[in-house]
C-alpha positions as CSV (number, residue, x, y, z in Angstrom):
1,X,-11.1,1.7,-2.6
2,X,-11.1,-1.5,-4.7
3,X,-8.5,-4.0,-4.9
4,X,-7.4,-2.9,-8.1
5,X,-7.1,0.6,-6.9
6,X,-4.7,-0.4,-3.7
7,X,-1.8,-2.6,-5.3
8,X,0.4,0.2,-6.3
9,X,4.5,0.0,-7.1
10,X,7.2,1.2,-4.6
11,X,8.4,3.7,-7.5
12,X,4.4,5.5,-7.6
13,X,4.5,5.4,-3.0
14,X,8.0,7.2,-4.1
15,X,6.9,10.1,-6.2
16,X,3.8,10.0,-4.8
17,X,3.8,9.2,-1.1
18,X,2.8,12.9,0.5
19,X,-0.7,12.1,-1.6
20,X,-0.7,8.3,-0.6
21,X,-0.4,9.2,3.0
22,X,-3.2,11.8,3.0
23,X,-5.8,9.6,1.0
24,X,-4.9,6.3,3.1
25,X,-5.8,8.3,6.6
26,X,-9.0,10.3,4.6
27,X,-10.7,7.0,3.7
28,X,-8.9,4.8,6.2
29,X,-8.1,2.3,4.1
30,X,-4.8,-0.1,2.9
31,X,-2.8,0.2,0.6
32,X,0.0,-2.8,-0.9
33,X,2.6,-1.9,-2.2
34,X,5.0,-4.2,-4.8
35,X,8.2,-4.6,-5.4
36,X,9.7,-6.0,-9.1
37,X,6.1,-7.2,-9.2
38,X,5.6,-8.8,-6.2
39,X,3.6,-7.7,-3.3
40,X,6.0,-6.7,-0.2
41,X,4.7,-3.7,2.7
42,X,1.2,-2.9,3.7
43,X,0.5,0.6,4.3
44,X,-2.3,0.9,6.4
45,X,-3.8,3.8,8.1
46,X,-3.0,4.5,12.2
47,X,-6.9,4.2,13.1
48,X,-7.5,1.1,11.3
49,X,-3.9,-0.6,12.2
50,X,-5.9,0.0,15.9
51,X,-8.7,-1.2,15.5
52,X,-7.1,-4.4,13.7
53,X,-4.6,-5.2,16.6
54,X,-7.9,-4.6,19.5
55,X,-9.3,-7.2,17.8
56,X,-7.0,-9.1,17.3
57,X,-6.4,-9.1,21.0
58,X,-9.8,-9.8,22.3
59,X,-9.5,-12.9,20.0
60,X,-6.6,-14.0,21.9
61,X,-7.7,-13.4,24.9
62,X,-11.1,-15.4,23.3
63,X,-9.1,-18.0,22.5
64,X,-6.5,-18.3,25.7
65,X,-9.9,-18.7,27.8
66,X,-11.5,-21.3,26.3
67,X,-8.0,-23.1,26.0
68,X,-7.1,-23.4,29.7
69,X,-10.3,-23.4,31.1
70,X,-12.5,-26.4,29.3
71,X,-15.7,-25.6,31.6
72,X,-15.5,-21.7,30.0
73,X,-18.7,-20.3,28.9
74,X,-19.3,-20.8,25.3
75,X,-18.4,-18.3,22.6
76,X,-22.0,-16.5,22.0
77,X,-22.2,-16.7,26.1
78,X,-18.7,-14.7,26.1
79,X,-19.4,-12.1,23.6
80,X,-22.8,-11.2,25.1
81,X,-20.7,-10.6,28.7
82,X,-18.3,-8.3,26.9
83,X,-21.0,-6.1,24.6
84,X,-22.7,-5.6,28.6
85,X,-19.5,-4.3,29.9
86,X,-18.9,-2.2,27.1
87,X,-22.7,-0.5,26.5
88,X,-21.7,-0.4,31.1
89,X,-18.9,1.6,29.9
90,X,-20.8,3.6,27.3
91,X,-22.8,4.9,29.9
């Protein structure tokens, strides 16, 4: 969905939401939603709101290692341990 497509008004999400919620979860995708004009609430769907906040958390936990421990490996180095434990996990 472009851009264009996803800024719709709080009074459409109103008369229109049952169909909103369906198409945001079949194309997992984001929709913003405005208010007197102004962009307010993200509606996102469930699946991609997940996948958001893992990463977001392997980021942190990225950026809490190489904040208290100076000697940690470097970022590439990092990465490259976790894609082995995950294809280990795969497995």
């Amino acid at each position: 969905m472009r851009l264009s497509e996803s800024v719709k008004s709080i009074s459409y999400l109103k008369a229109n939401a049952a169909d909103l919620v369906n198409q945001i979860n079949k194309n997992q995708n984001t929709l913003i939603i405005t208010q007197n004009g102004e962009a307010k609430v993200v509606v996102q769907d469930i699946k991609l709101y997940e996948k958001t906040q893992e990463t977001l958390a392997m980021l942190k936990l990225l950026a809490m290692t190489s904040e208290e421990n100076p000697n940690a490996k470097g970022i590439k180095e990092t990465f490259g341990d976790i894609r082995k434990e995950l294809k280990k996990k795969s497995q």
